[in-house]
C-alpha positions in Angstrom: -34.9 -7.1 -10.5 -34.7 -10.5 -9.8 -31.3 -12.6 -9.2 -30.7 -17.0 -8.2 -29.8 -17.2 -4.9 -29.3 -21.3 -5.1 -25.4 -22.4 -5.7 -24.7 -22.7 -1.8 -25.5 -24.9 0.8 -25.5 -21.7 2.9 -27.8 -20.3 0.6 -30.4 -23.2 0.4 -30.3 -23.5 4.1 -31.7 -19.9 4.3 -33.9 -19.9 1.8 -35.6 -22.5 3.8 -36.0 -20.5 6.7 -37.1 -17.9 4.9 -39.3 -20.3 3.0 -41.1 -21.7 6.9 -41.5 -18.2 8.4 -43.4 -17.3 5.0 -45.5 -20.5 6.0 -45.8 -19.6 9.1 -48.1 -16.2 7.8 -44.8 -14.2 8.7 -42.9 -12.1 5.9 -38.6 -12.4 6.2 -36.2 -11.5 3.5 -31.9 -11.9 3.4 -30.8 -8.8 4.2 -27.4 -6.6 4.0 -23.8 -8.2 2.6 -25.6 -11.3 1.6 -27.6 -9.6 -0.7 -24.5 -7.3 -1.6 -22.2 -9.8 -2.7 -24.9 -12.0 -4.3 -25.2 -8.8 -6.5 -22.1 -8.5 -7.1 -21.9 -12.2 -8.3 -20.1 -13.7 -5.3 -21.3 -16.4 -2.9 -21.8 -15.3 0.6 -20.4 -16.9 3.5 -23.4 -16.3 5.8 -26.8 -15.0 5.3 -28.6 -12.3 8.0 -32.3 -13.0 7.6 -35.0 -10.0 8.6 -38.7 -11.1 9.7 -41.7 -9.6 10.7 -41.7 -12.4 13.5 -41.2 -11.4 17.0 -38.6 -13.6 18.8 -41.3 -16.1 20.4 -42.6 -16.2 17.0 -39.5 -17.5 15.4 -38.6 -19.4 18.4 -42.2 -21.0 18.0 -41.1 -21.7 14.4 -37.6 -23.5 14.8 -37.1 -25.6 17.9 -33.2 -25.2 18.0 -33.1 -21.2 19.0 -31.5 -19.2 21.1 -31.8 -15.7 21.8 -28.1 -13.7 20.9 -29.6 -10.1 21.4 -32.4 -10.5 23.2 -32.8 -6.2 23.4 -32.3 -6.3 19.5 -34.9 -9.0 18.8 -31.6 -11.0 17.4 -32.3 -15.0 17.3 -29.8 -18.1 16.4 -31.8 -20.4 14.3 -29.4 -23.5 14.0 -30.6 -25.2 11.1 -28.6 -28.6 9.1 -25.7 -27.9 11.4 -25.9 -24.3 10.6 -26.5 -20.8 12.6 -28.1 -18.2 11.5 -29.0 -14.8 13.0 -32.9 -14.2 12.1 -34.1 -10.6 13.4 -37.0 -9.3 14.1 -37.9 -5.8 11.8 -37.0 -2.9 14.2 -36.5 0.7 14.3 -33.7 2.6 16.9 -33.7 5.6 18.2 -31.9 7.9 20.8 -28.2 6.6 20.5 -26.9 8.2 23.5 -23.3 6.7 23.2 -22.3 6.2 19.8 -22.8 3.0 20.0 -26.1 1.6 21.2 -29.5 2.6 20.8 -31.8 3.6 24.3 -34.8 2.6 22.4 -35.7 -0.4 20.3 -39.2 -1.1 18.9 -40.3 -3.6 16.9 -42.1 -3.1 13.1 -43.9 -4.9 11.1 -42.4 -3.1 7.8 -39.7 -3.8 6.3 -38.5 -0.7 4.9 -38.4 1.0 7.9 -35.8 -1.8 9.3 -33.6 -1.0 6.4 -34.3 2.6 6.9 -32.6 2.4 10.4 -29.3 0.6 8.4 -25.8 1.6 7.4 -25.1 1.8 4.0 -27.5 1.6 0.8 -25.4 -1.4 -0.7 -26.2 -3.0 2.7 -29.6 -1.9 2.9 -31.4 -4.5 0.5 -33.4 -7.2 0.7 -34.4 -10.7 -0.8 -37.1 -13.1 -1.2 -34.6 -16.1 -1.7 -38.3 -17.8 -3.0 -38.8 -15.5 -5.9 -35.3 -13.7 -6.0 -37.3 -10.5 -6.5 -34.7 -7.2 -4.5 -36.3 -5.1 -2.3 -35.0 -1.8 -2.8 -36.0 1.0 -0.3 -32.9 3.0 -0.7 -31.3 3.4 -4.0 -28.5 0.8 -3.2 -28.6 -1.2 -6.6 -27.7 2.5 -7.9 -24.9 2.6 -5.9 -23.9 -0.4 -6.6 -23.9 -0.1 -9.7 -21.8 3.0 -9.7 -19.5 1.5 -7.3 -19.9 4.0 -4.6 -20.7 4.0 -0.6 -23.2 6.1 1.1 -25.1 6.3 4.0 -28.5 5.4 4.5 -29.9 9.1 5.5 -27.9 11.7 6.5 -24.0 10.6 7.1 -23.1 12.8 10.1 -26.7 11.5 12.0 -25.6 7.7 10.5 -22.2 7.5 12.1 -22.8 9.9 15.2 -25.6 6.9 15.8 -22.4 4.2 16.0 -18.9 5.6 15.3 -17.8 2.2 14.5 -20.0 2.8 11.2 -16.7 4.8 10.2 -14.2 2.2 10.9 -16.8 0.1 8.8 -17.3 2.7 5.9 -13.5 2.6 5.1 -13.5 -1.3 5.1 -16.3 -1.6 3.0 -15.3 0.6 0.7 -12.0 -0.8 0.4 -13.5 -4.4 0.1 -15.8 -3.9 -2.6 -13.2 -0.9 -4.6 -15.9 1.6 -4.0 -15.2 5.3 -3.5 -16.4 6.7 -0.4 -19.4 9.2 -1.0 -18.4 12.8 -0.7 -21.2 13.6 2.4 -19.8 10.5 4.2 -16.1 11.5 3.6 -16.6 14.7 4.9 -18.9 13.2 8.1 -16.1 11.1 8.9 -14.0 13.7 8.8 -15.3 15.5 10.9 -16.7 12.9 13.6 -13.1 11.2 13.5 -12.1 12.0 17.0 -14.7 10.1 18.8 -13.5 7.1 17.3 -11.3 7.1 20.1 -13.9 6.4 22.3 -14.5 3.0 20.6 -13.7 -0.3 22.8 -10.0 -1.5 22.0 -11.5 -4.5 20.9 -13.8 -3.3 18.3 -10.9 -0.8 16.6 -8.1 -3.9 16.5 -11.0 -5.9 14.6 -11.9 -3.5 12.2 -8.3 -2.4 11.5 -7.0 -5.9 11.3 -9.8 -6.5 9.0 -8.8 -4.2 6.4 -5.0 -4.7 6.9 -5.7 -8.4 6.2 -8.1 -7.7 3.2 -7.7 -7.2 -0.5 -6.3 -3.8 -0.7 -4.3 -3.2 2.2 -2.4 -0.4 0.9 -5.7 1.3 0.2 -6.7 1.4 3.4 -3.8 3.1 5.2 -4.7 5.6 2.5 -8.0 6.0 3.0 -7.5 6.1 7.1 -5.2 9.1 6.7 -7.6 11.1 4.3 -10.4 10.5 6.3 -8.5 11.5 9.5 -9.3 7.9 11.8 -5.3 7.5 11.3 -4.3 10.2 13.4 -6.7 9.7 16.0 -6.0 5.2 15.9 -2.8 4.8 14.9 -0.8 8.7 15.5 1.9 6.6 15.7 1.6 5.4 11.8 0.4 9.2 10.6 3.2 10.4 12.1 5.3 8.4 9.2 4.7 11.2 6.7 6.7 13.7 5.5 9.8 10.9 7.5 12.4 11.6 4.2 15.0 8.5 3.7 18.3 8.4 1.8 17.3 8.1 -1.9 19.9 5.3 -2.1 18.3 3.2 -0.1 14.5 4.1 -0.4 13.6 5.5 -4.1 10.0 5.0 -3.4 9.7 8.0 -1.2 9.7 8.4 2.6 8.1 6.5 5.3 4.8 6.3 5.0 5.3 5.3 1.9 7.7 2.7 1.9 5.0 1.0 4.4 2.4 1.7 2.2 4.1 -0.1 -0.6 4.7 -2.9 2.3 1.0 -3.5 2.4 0.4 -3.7 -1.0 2.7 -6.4 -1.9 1.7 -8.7 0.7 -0.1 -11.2 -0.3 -2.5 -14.0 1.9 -1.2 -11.8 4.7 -2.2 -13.3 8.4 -2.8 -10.9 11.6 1.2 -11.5 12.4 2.6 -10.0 9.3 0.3 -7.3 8.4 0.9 -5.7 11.8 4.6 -6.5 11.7 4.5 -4.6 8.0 3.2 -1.8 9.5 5.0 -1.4 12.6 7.9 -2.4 11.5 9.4 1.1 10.7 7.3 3.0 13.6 10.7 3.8 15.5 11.8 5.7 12.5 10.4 8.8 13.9 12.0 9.0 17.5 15.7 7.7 15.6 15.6 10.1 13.4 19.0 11.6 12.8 20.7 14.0 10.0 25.0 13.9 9.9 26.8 16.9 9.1 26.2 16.3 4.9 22.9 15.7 5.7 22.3 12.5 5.3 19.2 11.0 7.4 19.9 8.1 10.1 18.0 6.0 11.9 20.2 4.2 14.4 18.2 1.8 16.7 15.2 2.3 14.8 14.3 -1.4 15.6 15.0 -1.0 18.9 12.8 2.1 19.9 10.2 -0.1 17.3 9.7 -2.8 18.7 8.9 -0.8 22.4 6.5 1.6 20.7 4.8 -2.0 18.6 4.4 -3.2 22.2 2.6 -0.5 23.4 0.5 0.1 20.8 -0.6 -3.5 20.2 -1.1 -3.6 24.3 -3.2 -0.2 24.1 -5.1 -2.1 21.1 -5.8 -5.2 23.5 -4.0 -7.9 21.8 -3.2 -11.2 23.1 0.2 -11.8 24.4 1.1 -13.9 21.5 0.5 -11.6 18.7 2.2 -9.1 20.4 5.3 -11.4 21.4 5.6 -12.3 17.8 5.5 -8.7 16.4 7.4 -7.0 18.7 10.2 -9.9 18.0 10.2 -9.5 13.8 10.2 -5.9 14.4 13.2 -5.6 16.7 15.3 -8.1 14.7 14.2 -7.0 11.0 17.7 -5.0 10.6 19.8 -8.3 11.2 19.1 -9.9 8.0 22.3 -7.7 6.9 24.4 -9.8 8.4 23.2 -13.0 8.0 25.8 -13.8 4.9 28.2 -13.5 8.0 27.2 -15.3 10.6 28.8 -18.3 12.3 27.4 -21.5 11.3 25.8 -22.5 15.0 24.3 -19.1 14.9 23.1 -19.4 11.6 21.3 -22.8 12.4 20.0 -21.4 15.3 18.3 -18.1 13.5 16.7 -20.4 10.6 15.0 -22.9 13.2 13.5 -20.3 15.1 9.6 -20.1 15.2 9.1 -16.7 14.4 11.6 -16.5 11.2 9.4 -17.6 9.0 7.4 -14.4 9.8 10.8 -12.3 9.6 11.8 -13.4 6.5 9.0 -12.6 4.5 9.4 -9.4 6.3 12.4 -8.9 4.6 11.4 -9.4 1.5 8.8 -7.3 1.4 11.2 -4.4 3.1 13.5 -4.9 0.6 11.0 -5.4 -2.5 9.5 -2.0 -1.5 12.7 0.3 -1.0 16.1 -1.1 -3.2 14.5 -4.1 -4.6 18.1 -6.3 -3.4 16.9 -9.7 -2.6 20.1 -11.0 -2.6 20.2 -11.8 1.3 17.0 -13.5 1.2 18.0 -15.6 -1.8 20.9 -16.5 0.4 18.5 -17.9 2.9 16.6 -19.7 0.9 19.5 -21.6 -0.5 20.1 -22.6 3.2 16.6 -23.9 3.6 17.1 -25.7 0.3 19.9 -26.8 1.2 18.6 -28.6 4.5 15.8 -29.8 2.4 13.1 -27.2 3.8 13.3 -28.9 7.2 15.1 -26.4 10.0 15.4 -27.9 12.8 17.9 -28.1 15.4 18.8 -31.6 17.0 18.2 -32.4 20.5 21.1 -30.8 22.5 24.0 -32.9 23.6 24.3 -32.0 27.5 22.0 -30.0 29.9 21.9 -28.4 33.3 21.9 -32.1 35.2 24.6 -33.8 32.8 26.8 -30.6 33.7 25.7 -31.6 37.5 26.5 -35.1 37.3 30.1 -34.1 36.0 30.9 -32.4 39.3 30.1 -28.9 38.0 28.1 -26.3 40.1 25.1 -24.9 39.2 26.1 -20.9 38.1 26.3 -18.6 35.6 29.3 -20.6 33.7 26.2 -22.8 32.8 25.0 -20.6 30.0 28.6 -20.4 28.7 29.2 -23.9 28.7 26.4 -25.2 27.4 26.2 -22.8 24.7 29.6 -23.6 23.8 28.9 -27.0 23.8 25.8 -26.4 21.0 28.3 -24.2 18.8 29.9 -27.7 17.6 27.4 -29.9 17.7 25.8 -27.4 15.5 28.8 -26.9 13.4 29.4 -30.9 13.8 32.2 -31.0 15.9 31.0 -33.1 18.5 27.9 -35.4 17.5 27.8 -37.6 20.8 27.2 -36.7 24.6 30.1 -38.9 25.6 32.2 -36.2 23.3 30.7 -33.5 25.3 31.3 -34.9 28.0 35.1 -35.0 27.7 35.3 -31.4 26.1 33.5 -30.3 29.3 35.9 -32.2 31.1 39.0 -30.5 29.6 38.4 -27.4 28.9 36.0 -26.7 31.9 36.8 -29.1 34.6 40.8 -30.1 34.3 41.8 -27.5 32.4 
């Protein structure tokens, strides 16, 4: 088979590379999701180019190289303004950690390179010259049939590198494949010592998939594969979490997130992970009455600790997990929103993480009751303020309250905040009128 790699100027960048190690007397193909998703009709992003040259060959080749994985024979080839990783044909062996190999040695054949790969989707190659596929392993099969399976023997592919399972169940997810039975069952049964992946690695792959096309399908796909219970307990432990039928028609916990996931759409790092801890304290509030009706009072509170620690224990920075923890402790006080005080009000809408919380909201309430009618409210507010929320600079501070005569104390919070209530609900509009409320009902009264 043969197949037009030109449309791209990431494409034609490569193929010249390709086309100067060939001139060179070396052979060098695209390898792995490049040749995937030109398959499958798409455009890659970046190309991975395999070659017979060693690194000093390649380097002797381009002049703008660097070495990126010097063990792995891994070189940078910055061509047009462009990287590239160009890497040497190689076979590994002796994985002692489930994660690196002890021994790398170079080839000079191709199909053992691809031999030492993942997946057979990802274990093709192309002469962007010719556009002829190189196929070692039966991956256009696969392809064709829309399913994922290890090169070799699963259980030998992922004890090798166990973040090849993390990896299976994006991959499959990406692409709508099913998982092939003998890799299912591999992961299965290798799924604890994903655990002894690097924090970093698992919050990648994880945000990955919750940020992809079929989010929903993935926390499926982690729970029957069993990396959910060792990764996120926390999450597994969701199921089987009943709710009042009233409220939540689509089923219990687990669920209702599920449903969460799926109807997000473009979702960023910041939602998905508020989406799906945003329930997690469900489990420690939960709470049946005398007619046996389920509770879960300070659900957000107990949430928004556990979000903390598992976003910490998943190493992320203190930003994502400042504005998760926040939409997940204050996603129950949309209810009152209809009646809240006007300052208050003002003050909730200009805040930098709303935006975040109310599309929270809307996909809480789109996946249980389906009321929106609190979220129209708020958007009627927006509207009504011409999309711009923000709160005008404040009338008085700290020193103004000094310069009146005042000592600094704890009356400072209550003054000043008083003060904001009616310049936000227009009452006072200059800091001379401050001023003389200060004065007499602080000061003279």
């Amino acid at each position: 088979m043969k197949i037009n790699v030109n449309g791209s100027a990431v494409t034609e960048i490569a193929t010249e590379i390709v086309k100067k190690l060939h001139d060179a007397g070396h052979s060098a193909y695209f390898v792995g999701g490049a040749v995937r998703d030109l398959l499958c009709g798409q455009m890659p992003q970046d190309v991975d180019i395999v070659t017979s040259a060693t690194p000093a060959e390649t380097a002797a080749v381009f002049p703008d190289t660097a070495a990126v994985g010097a063990v792995f024979g891994v070189m940078l080839v910055k061509e047009q303004g462009r990287c590239f990783e160009v890497a040497t044909y190689r076979e590994e062996r002796r994985y002692l950690d489930g994660r690196h190999p002890e021994l790398v040695k170079y080839t000079d054949n191709p199909e053992t390179d691809v031999k030492r790969r993942d997946f057979t989707v990802n274990g093709l190659l192309c002469n962007p010259e010719t556009g002829e596929i190189l196929d070692y392993v039966n991956g256009m099969a696969d392809l064709n049939r829309g399913v994922l399976r290890t090169i070799g023997r699963a259980e030998t592919r992922f004890g090798e590198d166990y973040l090849r399972m993390l990896r299976a169940v994006r991959f499959a997810v990406r692409l709508g494949f099913e998982l092939h039975p003998a890799a299912r069952r591999a992961i299965r049964k290798l799924a604890p010592k994903a655990a002894q992946l690097a924090a970093e690695r698992i919050r990648q792959e994880l945000t990955l998939m919750f940020t992809g096309e079929a989010p929903g399908r993935a926390l499926e796909m982690l729970h029957a594969t069993g990396l959910l219970a060792v990764l996120l307990p926390e999450i597994e432990a969701l199921r089987g979490v009943s709710q009042p039928p009233q409220f939540h028609p689509e089923g219990d916990v687990f669920e209702h997130t599920r449903l969460m996931l799926k109807s997000m759409a473009l979702a960023d790092e910041s939602l998905a992970w508020s989406v799906l801890l945003h329930d997690v304290g469900k489990v420690p509030a939960y709470f049946v009455d005398e007619s046996g009706r389920e509770h879960f009072f300070g659900h957000d509170l107990y949430g928004a600790q556990m979000a903390e620690e598992i976003m910490q224990r998943l190493r992320f920075s203190n930003h994502a997990i400042d504005r998760v923890t926040r939409a997940v402790r204050n996603h129950m006080r949309f209810a009152s929103i209809p009646q809240m005080r006007e300052a208050k009000l003002k003050r909730l809408l200009a805040d930098d993480n709303f935006p975040l919380e109310l599309e929270l909201h809307r996909l809480d309430c789109q996946s249980s009751h389906a009321l929106l009618d609190v979220f129209t409210f708020v958007l009627d507010r927006i509207i009504d303020q011409a999309g711009e929320v923000k709160l005008p600079p404040p009338l008085l501070t700290g020193l103004d309250l000094i310069n009146l005569g005042l000592q600094p104390g704890p009356e400072f919070k209550t003054i000043l905040e008083a003060v904001r209530d009616l310049q936000l609900t227009s009452r006072l509009k200059t800091s001379e009128a401050a001023a003389g409320y200060v004065r007499d009902q602080f000061i003279n009264k």
